[in-house]
C-alpha positions as CSV (number, residue, x, y, z in Angstrom):
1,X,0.0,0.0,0.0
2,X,1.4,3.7,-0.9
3,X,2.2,5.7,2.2
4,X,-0.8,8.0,1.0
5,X,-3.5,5.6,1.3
6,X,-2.0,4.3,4.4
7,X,-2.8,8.1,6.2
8,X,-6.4,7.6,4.9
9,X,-6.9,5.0,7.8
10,X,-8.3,8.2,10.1
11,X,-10.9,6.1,11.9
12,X,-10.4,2.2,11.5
13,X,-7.9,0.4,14.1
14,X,-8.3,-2.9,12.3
15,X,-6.4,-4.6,15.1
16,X,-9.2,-4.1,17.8
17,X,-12.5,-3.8,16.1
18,X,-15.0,-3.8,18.5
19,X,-18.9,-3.4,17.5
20,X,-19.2,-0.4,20.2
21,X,-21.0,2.8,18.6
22,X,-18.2,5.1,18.1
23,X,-16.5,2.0,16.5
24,X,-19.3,1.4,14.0
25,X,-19.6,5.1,13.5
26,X,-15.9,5.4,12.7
27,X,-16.2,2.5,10.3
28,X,-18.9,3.8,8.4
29,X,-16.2,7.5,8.3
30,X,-13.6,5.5,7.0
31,X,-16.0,3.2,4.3
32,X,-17.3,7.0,3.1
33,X,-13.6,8.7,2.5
34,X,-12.8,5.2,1.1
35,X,-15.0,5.7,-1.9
36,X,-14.5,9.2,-2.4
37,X,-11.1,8.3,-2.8
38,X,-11.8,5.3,-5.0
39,X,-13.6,7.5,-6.8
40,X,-11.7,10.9,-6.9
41,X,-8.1,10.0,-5.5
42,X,-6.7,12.8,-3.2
43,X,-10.7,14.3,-3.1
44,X,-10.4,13.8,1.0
45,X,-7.1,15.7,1.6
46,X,-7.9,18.3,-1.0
47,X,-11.3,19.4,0.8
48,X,-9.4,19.5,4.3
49,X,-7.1,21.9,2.7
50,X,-10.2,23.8,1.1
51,X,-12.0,23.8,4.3
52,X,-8.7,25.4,6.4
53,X,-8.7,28.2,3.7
54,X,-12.2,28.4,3.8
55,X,-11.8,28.8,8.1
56,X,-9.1,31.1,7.6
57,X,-11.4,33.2,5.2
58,X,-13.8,33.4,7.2
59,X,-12.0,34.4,10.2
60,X,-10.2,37.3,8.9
61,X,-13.5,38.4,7.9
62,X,-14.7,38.1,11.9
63,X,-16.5,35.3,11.8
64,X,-16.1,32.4,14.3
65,X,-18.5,29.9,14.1
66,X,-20.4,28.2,10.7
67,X,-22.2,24.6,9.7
68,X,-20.8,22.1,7.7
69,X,-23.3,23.3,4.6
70,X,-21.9,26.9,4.5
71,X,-18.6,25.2,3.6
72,X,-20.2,22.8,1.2
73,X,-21.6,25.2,-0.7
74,X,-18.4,26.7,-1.7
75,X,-17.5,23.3,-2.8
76,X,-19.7,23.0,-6.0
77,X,-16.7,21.8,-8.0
78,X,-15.1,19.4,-5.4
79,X,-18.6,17.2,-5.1
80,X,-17.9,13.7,-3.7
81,X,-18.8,10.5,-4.9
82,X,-21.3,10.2,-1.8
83,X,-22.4,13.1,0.3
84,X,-22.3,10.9,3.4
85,X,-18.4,11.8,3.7
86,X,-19.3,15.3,4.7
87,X,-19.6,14.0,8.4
88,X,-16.0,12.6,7.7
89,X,-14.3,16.2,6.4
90,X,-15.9,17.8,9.6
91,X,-14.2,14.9,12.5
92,X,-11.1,14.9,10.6
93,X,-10.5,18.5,10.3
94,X,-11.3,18.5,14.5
95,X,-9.1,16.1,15.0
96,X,-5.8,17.8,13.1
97,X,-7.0,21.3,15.4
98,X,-8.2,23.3,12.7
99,X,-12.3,23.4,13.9
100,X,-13.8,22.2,17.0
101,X,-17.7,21.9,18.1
102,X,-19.1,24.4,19.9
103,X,-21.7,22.7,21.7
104,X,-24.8,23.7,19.8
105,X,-26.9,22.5,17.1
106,X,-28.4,25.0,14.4
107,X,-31.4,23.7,12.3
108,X,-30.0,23.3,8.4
109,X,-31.2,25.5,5.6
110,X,-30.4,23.2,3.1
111,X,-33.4,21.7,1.6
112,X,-31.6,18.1,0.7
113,X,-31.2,18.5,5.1
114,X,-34.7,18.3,5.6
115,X,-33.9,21.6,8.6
116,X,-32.6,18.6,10.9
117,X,-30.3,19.7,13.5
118,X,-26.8,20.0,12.4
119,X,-23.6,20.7,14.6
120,X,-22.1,24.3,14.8
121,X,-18.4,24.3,14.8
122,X,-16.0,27.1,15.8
123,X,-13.0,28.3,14.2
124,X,-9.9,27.0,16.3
């Protein structure tokens, strides 16, 4: 395996699977940038380094805080194969420091959302 793939393996410890929740939700984040991969190779480090520019836009403009769709919208030419990675881009670009959750929930705008309650994230 190339040493690229090999940092793609964010959520999976294959050595102690265990059927817990966050284990089963962490499989299903790693199966999602799988296939965007698969599909468009380099898709899932690409869009962490759009979302950073996209954080750093937006806080030299003053803003702190945002919702996953605000970024996505920005991202009409960067589309993955599955929109069910979305959840992935948001936990991986916590975990590497560059967003973290506030907390709250804000209902979504976007109509494909159905105004459920998604997570609003800060600006680290």
């Amino acid at each position: 395996m190339d040493p690229y793939n090999q940092t793609l393996n964010l959520f999976v410890d294959n050595r102690r699977m265990n059927m817990s929740g966050p284990a089963l939700r962490d499989r299903g984040m790693q199966r999602a940038v799988d296939n965007a991969e698969q599909v468009s190779p380099r898709w899932t480090i690409e869009t962490i380094g759009a979302l950073k520019l996209f954080c750093e836009d937006m806080k030299a403009e003053g803003t702190r805080t945002f919702v996953m769709e605000n970024f996505r919208a920005t991202q009409y030419k960067r589309k993955p194969a599955s929109p069910n990675v979305w959840g992935s881009i948001s936990l991986i670009a916590a975990r590497l420091g560059i967003i973290r959750w506030t907390g709250e929930y804000r209902n979504a705008k976007s109509p494909k959302t159905h105004a459920h309650p998604v997570k609003v994230w800060e600006i680290v």
